[in-house]
C-alpha positions as CSV (number, residue, x, y, z in Angstrom):
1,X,49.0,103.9,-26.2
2,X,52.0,102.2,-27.9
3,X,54.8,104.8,-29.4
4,X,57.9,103.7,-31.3
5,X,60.9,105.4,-33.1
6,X,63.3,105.1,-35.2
7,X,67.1,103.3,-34.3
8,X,69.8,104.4,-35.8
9,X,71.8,107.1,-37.3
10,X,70.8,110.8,-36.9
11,X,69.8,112.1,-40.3
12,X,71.2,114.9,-41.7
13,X,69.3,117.4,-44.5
14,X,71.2,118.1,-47.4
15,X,70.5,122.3,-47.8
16,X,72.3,122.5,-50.9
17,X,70.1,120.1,-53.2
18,X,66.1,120.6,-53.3
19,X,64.1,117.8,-51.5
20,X,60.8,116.3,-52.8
21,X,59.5,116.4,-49.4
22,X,60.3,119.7,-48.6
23,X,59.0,121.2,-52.1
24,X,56.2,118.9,-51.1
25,X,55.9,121.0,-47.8
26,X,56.8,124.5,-49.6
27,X,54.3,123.9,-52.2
28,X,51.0,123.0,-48.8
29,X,52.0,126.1,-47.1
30,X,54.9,124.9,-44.5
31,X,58.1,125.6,-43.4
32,X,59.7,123.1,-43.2
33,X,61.6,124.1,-46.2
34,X,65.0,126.2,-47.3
35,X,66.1,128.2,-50.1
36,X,66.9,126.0,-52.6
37,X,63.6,124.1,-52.3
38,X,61.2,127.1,-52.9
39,X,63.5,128.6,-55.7
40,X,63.1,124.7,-57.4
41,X,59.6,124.4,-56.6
42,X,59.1,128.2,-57.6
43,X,60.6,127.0,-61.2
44,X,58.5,124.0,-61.5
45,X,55.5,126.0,-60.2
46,X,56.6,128.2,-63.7
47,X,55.5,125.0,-65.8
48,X,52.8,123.7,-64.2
49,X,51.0,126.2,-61.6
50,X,49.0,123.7,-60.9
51,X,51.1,121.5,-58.6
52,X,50.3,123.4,-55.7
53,X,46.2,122.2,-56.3
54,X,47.6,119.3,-57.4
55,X,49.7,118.5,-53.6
56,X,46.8,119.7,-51.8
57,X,44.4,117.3,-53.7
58,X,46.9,114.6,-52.8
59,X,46.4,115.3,-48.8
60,X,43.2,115.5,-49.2
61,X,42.8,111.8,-51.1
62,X,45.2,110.4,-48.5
63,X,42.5,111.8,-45.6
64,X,39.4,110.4,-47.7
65,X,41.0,107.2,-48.0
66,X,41.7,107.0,-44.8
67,X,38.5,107.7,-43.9
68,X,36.8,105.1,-46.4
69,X,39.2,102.2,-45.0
70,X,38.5,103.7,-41.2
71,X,34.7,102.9,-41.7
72,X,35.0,100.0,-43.9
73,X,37.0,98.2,-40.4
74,X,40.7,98.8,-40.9
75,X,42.3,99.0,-38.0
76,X,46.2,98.5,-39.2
77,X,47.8,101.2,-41.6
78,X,51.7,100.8,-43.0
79,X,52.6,103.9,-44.5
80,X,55.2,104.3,-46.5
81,X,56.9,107.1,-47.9
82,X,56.0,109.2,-44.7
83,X,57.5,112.6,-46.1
84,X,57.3,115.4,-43.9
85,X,54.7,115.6,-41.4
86,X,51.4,118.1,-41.5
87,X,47.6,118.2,-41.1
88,X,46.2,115.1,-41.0
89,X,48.0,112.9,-41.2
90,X,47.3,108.8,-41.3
91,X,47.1,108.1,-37.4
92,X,44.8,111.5,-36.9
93,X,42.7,110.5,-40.0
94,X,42.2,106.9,-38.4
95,X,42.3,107.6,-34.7
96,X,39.2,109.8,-34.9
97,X,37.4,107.0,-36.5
98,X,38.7,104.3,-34.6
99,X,40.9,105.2,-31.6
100,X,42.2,101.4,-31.4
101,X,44.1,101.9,-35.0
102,X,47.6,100.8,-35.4
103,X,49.7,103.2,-37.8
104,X,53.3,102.3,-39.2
105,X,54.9,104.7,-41.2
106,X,58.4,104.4,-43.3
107,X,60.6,106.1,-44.7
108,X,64.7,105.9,-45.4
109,X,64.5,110.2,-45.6
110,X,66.8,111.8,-42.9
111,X,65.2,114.6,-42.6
112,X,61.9,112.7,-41.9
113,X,63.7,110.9,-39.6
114,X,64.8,114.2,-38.1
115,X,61.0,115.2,-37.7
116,X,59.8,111.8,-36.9
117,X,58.9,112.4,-33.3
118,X,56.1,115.0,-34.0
119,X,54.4,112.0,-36.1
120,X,54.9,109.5,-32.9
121,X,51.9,110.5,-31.3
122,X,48.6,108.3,-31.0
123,X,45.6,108.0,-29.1
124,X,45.2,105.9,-25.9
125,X,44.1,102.7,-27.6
126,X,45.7,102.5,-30.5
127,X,49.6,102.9,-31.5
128,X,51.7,104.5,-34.0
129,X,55.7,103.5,-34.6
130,X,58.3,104.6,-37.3
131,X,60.7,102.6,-38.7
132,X,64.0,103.6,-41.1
133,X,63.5,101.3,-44.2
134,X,63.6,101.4,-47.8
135,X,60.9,100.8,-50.4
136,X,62.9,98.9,-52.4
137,X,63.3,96.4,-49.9
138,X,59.9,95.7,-48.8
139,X,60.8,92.3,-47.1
140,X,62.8,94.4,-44.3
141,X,59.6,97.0,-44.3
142,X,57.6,93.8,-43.5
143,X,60.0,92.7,-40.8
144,X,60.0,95.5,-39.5
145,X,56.7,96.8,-39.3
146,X,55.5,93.0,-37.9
147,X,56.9,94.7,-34.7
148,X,53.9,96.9,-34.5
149,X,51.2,95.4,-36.8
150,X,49.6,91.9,-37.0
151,X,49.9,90.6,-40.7
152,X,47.2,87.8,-40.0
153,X,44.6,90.5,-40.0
154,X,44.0,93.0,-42.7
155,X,46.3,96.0,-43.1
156,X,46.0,99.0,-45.6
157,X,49.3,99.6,-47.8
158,X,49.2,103.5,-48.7
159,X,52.1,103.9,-51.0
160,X,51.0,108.3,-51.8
161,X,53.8,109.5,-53.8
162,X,56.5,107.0,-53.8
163,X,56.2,104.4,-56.3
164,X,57.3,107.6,-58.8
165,X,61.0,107.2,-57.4
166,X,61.2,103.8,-58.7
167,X,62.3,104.4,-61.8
168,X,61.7,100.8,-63.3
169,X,58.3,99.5,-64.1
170,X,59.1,95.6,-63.8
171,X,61.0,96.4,-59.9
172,X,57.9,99.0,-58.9
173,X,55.7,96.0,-59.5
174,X,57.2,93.7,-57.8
175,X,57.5,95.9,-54.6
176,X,53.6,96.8,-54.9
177,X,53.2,92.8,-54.9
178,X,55.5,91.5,-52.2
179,X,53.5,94.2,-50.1
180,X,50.5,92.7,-51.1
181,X,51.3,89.0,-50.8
182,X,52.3,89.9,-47.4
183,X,48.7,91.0,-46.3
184,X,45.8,88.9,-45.5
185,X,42.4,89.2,-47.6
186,X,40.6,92.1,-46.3
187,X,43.6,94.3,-46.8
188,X,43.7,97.6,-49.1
189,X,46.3,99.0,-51.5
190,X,46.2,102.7,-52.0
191,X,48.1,104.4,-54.2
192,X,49.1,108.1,-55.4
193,X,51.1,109.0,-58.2
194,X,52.2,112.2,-60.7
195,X,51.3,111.2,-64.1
196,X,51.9,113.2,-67.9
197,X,48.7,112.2,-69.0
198,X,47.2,115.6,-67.4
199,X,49.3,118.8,-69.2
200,X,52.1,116.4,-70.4
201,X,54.6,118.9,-72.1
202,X,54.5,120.7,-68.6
203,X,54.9,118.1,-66.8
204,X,57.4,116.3,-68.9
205,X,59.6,119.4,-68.3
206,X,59.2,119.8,-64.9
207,X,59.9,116.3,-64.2
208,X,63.4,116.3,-66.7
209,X,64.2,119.7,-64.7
210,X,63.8,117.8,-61.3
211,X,66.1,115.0,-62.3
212,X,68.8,117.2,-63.4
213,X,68.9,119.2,-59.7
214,X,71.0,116.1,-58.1
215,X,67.9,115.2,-55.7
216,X,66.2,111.5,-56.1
217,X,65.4,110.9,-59.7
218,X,61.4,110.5,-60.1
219,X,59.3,109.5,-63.2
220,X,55.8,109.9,-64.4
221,X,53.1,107.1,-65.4
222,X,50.1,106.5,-67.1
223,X,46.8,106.0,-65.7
224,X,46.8,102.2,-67.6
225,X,50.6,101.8,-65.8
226,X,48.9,102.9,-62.4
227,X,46.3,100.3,-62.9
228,X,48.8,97.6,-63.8
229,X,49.8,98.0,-59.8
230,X,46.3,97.2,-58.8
231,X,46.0,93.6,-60.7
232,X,44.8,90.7,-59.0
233,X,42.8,93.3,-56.4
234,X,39.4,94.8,-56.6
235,X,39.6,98.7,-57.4
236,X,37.0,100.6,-55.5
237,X,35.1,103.0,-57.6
238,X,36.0,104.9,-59.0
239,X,38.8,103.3,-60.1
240,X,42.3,105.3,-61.0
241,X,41.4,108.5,-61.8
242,X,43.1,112.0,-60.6
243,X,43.0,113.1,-57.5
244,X,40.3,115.5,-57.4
245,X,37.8,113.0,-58.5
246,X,38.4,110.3,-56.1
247,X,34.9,110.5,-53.9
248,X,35.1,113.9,-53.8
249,X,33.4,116.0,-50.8
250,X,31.3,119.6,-51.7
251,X,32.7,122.5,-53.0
252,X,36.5,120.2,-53.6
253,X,37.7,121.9,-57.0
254,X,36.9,120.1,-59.6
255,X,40.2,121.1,-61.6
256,X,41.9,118.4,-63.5
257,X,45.4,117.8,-61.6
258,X,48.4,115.7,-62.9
259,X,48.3,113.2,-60.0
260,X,46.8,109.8,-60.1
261,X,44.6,107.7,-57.6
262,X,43.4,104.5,-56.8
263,X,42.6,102.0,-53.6
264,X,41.8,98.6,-53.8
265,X,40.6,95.5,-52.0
266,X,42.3,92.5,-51.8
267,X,40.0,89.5,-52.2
């Protein structure tokens, strides 16, 4: 078993402005969470009640996924956009499949960094590390992370809820394909992402509210400007689609939710 942390500065939260990750936590039932987050994720919960399917949906894509890439062979995960840690997370989802897999997860978030060490866990055989980076500098994510993972061999990229905090389409693009260039054939892309094209006015308003609180500014995107991400790589049915539809198990809700999906192959 192999376990790394983070170097650096000690993070420090920032109680007086809501937090994606901790309205992300709010919103599955944690507590890793203060005042201001549940009053602005009680707000946008106003809007569009359905966030709180919609966050649970996106878990349980990120543990399918996982466990679709686990039995198709992947053995090397880089994770990034961590956010907060909870139930099943990428090294549990993989490690039960295949105890030998190596995890990497990043984020630039002090408050992850702050809860960083009850994600650096791993089984025996395999290893998982976290490293302080920055999506929008995926050449020091690659550095970095070559630490821990071997990029001759292939590695899933989950990118679940990031790629909405950069703003631009043209720079969110060419962050999806560094990471990609930097990964062998055999390697997976997986994406999640809030999009408008499921209750737009709602969302549209919950999104504008966000971005006036002073936290991170995020943005929404269409399922054809999700796809656009994926070009060049082979999407595994079935394709982009919201979350709740992505190889669904029985008795999963089969409730429309404004988040978007896809993984694909890289031939």
């Amino acid at each position: 078993m192999t376990i790394s942390g983070p170097a650096g500065r000690e993070g420090q939260a920032d109680m007086g402005v809501p937090h994606s990750a901790r309205i992300w936590n709010f919103w599955l039932g944690g507590r890793d969470n203060y005042p201001v987050d549940r009053k602005a994720g009680n707000h946008i919960l106003g809007w569009v009640p359905e966030l709180v399917i919609s966050a649970k949906a996106d878990r349980r894509f990120l543990a399918r996924a996982v466990t679709h890439l686990a039995k198709a062979g992947v053995r090397q995960y880089l994770d990034i956009g961590t956010g907060l840690p909870t139930v099943d997370n990428t090294h549990e989802v993989a490690q039960r499949i295949a105890p030998d897999s190596r995890i990497v997860y990043v984020d630039n978030d002090p408050l992850v960094l702050v809860h960083a060490q009850a994600l650096l866990t791993s089984s025996a055989e395999g290893s998982t590390a976290y490293i302080e980076s920055d999506v929008n500098d995926p050449a020091r994510i690659i550095e970095k992370a070559s630490a821990s993972l071997d990029f001759s061999r292939p590695v899933a990229v989950m990118m679940l809820g990031i790629l909405n905090f950069v703003m631009d389409d043209d720079d969110a693009r060419a962050i999806v394909g560094h990471l990609v260039d930097a990964v062998p054939s055999g390697s997976y892309l997986a994406i999640s992402h809030p999009t408008g094209e499921v209750g737009p006015e709602p969302m549209t308003r919950a999104v504008r509210y966000w971005n006036d609180q002073g936290a991170a500014p995020m943005r929404l995107r269409t399922r054809e400007e999700l796809e656009s991400f994926f070009t060049g790589l082979e999407l595994i049915d079935p394709g982009v689609v919201s979350c709740v539809h992505w190889n669904p198990e029985p008795g999963d809700d089969p409730i429309d939710v404004p988040h978007f999906c896809g993984v694909a192959r890289k031939p």
